[in-house]
Backbone as CSV, one residue per row, in Angstrom:
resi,resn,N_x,N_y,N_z,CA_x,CA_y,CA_z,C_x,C_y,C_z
1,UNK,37.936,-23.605,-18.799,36.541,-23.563,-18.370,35.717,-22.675,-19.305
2,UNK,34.066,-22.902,-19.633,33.857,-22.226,-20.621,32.756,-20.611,-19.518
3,UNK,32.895,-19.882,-19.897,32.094,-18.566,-19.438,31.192,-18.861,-19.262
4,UNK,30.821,-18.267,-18.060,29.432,-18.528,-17.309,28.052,-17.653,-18.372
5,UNK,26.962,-17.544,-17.869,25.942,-17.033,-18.996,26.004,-15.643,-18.476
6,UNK,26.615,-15.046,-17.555,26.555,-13.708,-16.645,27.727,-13.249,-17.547
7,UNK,28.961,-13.864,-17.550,30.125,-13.495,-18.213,29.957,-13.236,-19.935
8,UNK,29.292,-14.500,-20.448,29.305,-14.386,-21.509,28.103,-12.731,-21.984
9,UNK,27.079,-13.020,-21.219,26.311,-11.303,-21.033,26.872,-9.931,-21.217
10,UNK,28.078,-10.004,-19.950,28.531,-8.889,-20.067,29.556,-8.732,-21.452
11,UNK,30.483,-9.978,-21.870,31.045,-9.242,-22.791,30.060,-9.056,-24.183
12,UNK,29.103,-9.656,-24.289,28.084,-9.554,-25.634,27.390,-8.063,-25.578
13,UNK,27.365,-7.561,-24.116,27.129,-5.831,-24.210,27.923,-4.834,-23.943
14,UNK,29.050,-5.342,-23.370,30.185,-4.660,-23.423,30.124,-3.517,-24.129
15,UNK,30.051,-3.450,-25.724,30.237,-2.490,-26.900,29.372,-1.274,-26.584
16,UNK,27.858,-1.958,-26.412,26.941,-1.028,-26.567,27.053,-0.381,-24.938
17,UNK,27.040,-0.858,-23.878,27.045,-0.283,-22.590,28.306,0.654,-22.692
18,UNK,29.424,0.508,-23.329,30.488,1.926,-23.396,30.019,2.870,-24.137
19,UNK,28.945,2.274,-24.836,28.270,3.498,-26.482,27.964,4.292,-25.211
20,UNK,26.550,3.750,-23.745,25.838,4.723,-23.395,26.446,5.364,-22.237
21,UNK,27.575,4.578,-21.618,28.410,5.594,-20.812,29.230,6.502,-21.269
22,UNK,29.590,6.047,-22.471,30.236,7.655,-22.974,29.767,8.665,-24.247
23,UNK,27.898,8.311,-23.900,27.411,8.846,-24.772,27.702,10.642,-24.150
24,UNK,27.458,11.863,-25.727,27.793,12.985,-25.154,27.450,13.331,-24.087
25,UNK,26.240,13.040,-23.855,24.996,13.701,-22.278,26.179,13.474,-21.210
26,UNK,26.352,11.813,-21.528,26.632,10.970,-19.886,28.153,11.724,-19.514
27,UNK,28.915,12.078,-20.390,30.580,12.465,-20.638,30.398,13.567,-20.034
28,UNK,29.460,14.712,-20.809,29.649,15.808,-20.286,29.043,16.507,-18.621
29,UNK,27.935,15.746,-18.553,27.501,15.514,-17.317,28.613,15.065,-16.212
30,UNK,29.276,14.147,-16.325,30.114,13.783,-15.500,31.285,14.190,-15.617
31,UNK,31.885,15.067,-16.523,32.284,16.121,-16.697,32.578,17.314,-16.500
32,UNK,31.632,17.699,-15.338,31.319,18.746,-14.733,30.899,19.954,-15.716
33,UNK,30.180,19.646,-16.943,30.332,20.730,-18.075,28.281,21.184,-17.738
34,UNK,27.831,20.575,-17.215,26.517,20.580,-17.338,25.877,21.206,-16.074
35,UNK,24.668,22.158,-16.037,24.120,22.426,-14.763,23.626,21.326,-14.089
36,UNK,23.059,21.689,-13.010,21.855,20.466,-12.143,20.711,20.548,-12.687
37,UNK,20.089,21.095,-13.939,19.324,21.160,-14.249,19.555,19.674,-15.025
38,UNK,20.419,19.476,-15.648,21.038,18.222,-16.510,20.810,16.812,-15.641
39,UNK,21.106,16.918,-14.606,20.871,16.233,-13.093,19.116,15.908,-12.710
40,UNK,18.874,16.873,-13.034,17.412,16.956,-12.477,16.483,16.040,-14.015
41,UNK,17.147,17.093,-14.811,15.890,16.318,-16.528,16.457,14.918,-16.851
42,UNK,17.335,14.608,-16.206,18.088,12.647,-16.041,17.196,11.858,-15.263
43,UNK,16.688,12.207,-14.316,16.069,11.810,-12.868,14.632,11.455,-13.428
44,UNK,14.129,12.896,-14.091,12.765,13.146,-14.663,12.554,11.548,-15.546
45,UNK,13.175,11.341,-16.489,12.921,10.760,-18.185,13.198,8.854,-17.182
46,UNK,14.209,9.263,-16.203,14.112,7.662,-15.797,12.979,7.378,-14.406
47,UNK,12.611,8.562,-14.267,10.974,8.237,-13.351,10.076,7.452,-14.348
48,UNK,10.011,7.776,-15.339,9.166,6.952,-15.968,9.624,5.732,-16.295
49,UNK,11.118,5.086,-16.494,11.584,4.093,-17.053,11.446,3.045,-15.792
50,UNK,12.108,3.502,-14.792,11.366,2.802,-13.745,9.793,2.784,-13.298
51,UNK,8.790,3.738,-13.560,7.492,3.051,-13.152,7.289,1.834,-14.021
52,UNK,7.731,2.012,-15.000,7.657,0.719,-16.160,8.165,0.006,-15.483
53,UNK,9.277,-0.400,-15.567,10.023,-1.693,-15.031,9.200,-2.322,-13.248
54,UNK,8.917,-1.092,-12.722,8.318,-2.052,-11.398,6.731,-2.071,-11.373
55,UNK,6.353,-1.448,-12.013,4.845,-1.748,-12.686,4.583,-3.118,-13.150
56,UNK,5.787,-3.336,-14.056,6.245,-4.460,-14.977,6.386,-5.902,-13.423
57,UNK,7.278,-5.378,-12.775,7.569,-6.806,-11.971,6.500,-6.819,-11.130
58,UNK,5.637,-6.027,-10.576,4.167,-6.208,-10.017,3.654,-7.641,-10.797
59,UNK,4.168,-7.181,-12.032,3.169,-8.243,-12.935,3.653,-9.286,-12.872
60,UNK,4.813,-9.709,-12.792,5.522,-10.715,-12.972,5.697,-11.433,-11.558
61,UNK,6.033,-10.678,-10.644,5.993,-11.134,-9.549,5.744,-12.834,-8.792
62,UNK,4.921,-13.417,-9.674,4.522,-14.451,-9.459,4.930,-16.065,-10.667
63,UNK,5.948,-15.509,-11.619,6.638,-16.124,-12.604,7.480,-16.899,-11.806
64,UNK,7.756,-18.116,-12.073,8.498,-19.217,-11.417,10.333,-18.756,-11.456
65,UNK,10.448,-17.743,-13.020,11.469,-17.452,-13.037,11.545,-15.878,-12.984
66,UNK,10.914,-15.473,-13.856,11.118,-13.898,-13.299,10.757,-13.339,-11.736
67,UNK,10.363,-14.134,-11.678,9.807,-13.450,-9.781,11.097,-13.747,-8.974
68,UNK,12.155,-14.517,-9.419,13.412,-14.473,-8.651,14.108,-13.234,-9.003
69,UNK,13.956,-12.519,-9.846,14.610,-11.629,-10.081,13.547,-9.901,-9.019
70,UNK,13.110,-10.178,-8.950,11.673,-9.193,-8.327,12.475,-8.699,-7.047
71,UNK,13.187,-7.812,-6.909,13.941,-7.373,-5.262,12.935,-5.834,-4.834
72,UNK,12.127,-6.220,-4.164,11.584,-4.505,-3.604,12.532,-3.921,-3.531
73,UNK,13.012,-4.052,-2.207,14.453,-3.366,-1.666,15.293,-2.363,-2.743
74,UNK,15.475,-2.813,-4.252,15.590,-2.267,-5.255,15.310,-1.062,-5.838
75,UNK,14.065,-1.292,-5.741,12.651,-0.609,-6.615,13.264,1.290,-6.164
76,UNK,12.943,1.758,-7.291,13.829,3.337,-7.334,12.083,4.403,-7.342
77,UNK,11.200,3.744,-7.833,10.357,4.717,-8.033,9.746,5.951,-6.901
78,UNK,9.792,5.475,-6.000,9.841,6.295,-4.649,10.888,7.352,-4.181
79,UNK,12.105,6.873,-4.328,13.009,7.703,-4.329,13.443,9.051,-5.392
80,UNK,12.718,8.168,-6.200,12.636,9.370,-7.738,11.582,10.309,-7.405
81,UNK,10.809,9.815,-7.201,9.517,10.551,-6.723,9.926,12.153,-5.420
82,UNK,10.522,11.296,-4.339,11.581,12.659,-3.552,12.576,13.508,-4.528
83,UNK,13.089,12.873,-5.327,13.905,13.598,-5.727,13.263,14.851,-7.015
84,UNK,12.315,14.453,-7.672,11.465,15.095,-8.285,10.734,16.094,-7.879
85,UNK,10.496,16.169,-6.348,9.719,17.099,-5.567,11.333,18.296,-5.503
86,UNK,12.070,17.221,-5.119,13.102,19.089,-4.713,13.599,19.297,-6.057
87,UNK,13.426,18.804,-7.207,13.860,19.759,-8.590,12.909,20.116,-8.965
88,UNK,11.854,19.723,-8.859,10.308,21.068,-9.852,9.657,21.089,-8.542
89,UNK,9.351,20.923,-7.269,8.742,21.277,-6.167,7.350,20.410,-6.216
90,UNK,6.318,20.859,-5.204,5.376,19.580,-4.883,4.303,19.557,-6.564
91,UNK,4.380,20.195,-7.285,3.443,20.032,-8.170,4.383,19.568,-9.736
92,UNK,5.184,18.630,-9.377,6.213,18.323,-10.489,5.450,17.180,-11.445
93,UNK,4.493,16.465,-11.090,3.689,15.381,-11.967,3.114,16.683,-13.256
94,UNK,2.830,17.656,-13.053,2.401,18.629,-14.053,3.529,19.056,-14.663
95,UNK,5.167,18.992,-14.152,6.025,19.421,-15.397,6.369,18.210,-15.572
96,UNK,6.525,17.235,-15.505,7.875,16.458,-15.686,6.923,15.372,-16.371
97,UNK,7.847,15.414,-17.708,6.526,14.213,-18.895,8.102,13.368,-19.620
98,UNK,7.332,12.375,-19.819,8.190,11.799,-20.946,8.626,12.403,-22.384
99,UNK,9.842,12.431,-22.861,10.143,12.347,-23.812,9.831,11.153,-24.784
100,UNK,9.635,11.433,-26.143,9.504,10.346,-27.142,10.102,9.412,-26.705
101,UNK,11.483,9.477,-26.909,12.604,8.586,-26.469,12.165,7.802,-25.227
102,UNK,12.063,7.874,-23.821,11.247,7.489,-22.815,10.664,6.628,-23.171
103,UNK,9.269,7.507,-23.570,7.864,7.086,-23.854,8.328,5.421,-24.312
104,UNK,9.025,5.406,-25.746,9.514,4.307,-26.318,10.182,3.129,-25.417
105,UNK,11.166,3.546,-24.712,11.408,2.606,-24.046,10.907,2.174,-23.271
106,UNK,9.730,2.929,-22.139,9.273,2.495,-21.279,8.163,1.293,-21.970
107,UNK,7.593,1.766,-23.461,6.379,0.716,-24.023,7.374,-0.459,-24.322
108,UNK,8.579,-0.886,-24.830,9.389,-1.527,-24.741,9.889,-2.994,-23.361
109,UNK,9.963,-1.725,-22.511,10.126,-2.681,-21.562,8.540,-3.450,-21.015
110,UNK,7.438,-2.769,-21.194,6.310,-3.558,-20.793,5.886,-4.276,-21.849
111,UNK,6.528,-4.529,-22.835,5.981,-5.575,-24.139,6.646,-6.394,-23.589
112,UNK,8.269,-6.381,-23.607,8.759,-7.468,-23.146,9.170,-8.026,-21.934
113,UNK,8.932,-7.443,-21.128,8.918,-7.365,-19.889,7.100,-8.478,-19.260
114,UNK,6.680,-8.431,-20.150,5.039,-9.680,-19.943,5.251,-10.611,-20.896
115,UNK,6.114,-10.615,-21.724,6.076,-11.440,-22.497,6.962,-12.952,-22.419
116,UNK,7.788,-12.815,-21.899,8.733,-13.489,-21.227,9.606,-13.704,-20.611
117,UNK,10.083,-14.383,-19.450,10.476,-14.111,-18.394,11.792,-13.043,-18.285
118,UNK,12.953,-13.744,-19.142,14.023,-13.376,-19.961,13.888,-12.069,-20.526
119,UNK,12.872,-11.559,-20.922,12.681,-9.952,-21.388,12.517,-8.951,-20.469
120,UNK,11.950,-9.728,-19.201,11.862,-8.981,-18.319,12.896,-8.731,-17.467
121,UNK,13.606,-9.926,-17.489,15.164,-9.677,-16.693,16.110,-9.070,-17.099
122,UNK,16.404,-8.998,-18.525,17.296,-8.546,-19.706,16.775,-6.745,-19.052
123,UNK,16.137,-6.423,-19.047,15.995,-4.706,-19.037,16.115,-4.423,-17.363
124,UNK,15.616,-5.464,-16.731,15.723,-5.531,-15.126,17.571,-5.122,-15.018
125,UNK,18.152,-6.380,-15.030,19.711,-6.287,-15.416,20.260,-5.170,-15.364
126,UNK,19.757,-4.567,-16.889,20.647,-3.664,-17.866,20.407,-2.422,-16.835
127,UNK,19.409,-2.172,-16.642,18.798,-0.959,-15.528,19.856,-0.608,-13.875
128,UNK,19.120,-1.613,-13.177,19.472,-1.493,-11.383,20.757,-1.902,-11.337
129,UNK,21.409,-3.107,-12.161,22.836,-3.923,-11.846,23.900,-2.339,-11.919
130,UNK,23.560,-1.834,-13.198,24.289,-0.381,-13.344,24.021,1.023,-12.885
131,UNK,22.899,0.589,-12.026,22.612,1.919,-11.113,23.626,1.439,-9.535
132,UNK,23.106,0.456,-9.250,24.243,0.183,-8.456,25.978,0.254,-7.854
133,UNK,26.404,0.391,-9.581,27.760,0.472,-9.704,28.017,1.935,-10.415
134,UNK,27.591,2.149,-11.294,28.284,3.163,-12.154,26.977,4.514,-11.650
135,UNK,25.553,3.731,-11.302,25.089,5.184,-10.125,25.959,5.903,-9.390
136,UNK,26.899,5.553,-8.729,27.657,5.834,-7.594,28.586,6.802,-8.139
137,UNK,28.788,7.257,-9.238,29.932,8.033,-10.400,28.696,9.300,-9.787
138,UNK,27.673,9.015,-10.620,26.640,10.578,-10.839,26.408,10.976,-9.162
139,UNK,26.273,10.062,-8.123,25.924,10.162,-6.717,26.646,11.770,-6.252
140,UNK,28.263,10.684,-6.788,29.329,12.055,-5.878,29.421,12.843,-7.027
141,UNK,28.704,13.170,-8.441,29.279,14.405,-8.846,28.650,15.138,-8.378
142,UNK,26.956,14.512,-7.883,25.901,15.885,-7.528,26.610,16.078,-6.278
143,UNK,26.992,15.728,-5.484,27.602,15.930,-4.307,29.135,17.134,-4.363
144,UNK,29.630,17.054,-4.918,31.153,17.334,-5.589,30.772,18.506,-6.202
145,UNK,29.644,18.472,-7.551,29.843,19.530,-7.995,28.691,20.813,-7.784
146,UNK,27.522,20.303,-7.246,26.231,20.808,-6.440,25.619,21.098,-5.440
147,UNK,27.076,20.101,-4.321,26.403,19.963,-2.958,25.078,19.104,-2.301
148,UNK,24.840,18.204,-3.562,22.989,17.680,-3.042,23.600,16.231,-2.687
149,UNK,23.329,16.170,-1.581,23.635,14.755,-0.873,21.925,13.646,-0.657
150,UNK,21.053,14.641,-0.419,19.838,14.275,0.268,18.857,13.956,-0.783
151,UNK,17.288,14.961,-1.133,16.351,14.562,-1.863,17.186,15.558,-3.032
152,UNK,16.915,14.796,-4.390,17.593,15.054,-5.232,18.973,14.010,-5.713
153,UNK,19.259,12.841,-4.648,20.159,12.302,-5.328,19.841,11.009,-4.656
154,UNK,18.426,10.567,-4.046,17.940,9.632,-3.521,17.971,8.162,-4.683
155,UNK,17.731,9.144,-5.835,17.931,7.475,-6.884,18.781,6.964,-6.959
156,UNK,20.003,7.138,-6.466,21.390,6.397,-6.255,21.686,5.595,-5.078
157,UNK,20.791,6.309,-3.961,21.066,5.456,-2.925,20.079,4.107,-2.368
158,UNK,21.555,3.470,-2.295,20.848,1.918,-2.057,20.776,1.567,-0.647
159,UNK,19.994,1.836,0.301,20.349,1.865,1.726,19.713,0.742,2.054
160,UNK,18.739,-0.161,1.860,18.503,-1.590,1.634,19.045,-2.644,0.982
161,UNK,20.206,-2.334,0.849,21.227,-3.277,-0.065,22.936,-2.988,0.812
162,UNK,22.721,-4.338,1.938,24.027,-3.799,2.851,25.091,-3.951,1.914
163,UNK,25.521,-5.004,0.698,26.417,-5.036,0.313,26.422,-5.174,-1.239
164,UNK,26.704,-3.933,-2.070,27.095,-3.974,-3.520,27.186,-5.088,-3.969
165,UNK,28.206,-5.597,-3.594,28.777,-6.527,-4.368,28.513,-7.774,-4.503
166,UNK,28.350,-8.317,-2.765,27.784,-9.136,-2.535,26.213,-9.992,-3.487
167,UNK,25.241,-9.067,-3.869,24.269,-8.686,-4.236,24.398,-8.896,-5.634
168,UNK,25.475,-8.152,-6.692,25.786,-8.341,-7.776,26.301,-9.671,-8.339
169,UNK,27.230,-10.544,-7.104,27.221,-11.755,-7.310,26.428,-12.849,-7.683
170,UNK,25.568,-12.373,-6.213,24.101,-13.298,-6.115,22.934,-12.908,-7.182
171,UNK,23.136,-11.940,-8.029,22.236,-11.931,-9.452,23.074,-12.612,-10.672
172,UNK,24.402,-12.482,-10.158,25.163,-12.961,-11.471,24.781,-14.562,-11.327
173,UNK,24.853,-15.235,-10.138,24.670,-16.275,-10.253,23.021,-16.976,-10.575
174,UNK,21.725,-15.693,-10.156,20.836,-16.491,-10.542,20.460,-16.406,-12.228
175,UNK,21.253,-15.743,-12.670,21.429,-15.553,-14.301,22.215,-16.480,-14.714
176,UNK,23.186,-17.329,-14.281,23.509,-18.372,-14.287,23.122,-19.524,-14.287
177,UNK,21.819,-19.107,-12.792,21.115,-21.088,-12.836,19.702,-20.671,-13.508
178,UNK,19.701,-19.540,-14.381,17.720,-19.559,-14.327,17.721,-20.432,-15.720
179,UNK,16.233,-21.557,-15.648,16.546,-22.247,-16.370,16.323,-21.641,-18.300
180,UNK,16.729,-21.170,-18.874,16.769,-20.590,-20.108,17.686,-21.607,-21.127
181,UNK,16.785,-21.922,-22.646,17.702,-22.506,-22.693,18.587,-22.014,-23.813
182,UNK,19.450,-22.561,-24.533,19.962,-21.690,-25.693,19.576,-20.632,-26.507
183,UNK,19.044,-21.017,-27.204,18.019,-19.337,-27.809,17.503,-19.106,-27.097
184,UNK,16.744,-19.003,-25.973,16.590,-18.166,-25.030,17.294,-17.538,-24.270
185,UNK,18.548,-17.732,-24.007,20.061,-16.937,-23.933,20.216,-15.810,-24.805
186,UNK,19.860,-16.520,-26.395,20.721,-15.886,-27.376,20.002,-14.571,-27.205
187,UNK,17.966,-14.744,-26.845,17.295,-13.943,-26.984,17.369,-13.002,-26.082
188,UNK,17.676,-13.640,-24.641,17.905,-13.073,-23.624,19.325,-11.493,-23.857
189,UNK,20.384,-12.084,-24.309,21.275,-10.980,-25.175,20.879,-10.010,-26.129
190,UNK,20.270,-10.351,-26.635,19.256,-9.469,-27.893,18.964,-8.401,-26.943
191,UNK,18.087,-9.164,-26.373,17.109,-7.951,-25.626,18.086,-7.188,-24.564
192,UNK,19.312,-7.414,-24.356,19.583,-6.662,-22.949,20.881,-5.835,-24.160
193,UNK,20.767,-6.122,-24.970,21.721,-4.725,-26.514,20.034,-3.941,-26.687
194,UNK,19.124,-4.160,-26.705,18.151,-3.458,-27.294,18.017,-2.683,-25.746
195,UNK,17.887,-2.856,-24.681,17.764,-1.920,-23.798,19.491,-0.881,-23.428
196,UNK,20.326,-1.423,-23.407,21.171,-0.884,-23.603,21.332,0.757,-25.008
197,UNK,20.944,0.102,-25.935,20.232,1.299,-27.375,19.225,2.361,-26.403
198,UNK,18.566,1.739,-26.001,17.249,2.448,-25.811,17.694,2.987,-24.838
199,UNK,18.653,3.153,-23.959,18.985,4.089,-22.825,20.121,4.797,-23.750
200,UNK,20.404,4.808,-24.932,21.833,5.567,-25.748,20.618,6.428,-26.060
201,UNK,19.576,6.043,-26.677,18.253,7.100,-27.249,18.059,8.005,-26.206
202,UNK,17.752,7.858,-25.243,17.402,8.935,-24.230,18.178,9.121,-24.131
203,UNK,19.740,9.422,-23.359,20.627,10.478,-23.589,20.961,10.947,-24.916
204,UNK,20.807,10.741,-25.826,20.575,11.504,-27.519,19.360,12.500,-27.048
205,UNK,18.362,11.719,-26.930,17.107,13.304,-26.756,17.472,13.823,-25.817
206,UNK,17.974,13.788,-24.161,18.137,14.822,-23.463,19.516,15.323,-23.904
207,UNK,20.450,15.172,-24.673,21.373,15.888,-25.926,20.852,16.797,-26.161
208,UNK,20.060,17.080,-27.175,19.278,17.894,-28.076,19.033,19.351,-26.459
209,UNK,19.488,19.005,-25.329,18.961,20.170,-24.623,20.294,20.665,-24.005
210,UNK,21.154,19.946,-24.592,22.916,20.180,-23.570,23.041,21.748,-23.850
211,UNK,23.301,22.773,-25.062,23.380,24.316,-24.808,22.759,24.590,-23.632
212,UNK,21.474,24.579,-23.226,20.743,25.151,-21.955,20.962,24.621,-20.672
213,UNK,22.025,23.489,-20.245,22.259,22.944,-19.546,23.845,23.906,-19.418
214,UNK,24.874,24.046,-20.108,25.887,24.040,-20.166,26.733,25.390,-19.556
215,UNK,27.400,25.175,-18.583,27.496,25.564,-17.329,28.477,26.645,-17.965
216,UNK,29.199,26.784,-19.355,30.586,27.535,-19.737,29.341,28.811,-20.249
């Protein structure tokens, strides 16, 4: 039988998605080598990556094909938003800014993310499918190694989503039937290695801050 377009996806990012899980940040973070401050400036840089992305499906929302991909229930920006209040407190929109790195990806995902349907799903994907699964790693370290179960580790929890997996199926399969056709596959892959990079970039810049994080 030949690989589905979900299958053939994952192994075409395979490479780069191990680059950004075992980039230094993500290793040592989960690692237990890093404060909660490391925890907290992670939370910060993807508040913005998500207002993009659901800013982005606002827009799309009404696409014959990207609007199947559009799950509120999903949507993290709210929860980031709690969790942002208990690491810099109620006036955190005045500390907490994008990094270059960010900045970049977030203009990234709203170029292609309006531009066609497939660009918008490709970073949709690469984003929530792996907050879902490999979120659940960072969930219990803040838990394990910090104690924060509540606001502060709200971007992990999926409490509108009764079943993981279930859920991961039912996207694998509408990535399967959405109608795309060959190079638009091929493009569709392109773009979900270029968001994959662009989340290795931001843990590289919040790198550059690991001494002041580092718990030894």
């Amino acid at each position: 039988m030949s690989p589905t377009f979900a299958e053939t996806l994952r192994a075409a990012t395979l490479p780069v998605h191990d680059q950004a899980n075992h980039s230094p940040y993500i290793s040592a973070l989960l690692g237990g080598e890093l404060s909660v401050d490391a925890f907290a400036d992670l939370a910060g840089q993807l508040y913005f990556v998500y207002s993009a992305l659901e800013d982005t499906a606002e827009q799309v929302r009404e696409d014959p094909i990207a609007g199947r991909f559009v799950f509120p229930e999903l949507y993290r920006r709210a929860a980031l938003r709690e969790d942002m209040a208990f690491y810099f407190g109620p006036s955190w929109e005045s500390v907490v800014k994008p990094l270059p790195a960010t900045a970049a990806y977030c203009e990234r995902i709203r170029e292609a993310g309006t531009s066609w349907s497939g660009g918008f799903v490709a970073h949709h994907y690469t984003r929530y499918l792996g907050d879902i699964a490999g979120g659940q790693i960072i969930r219990h370290k803040l838990k394990n190694l910090h104690g924060i179960t509540g606001p502060g580790s709200m971007f992990y929890v999926f409490d509108q989503i009764p079943s993981a997996p279930k859920f991961r199926d039912n996207y694998r399969e509408l990535l399967n039937t959405a109608p795309w056709d060959a190079q638009e596959r091929r493009n569709f892959i392109m773009e979900s290695v270029r968001a994959y990079e662009l989340n290795v970039g931001l843990f590289a810049a919040l790198a550059e801050d690991m001494p002041r994080y580092s718990m030894s």
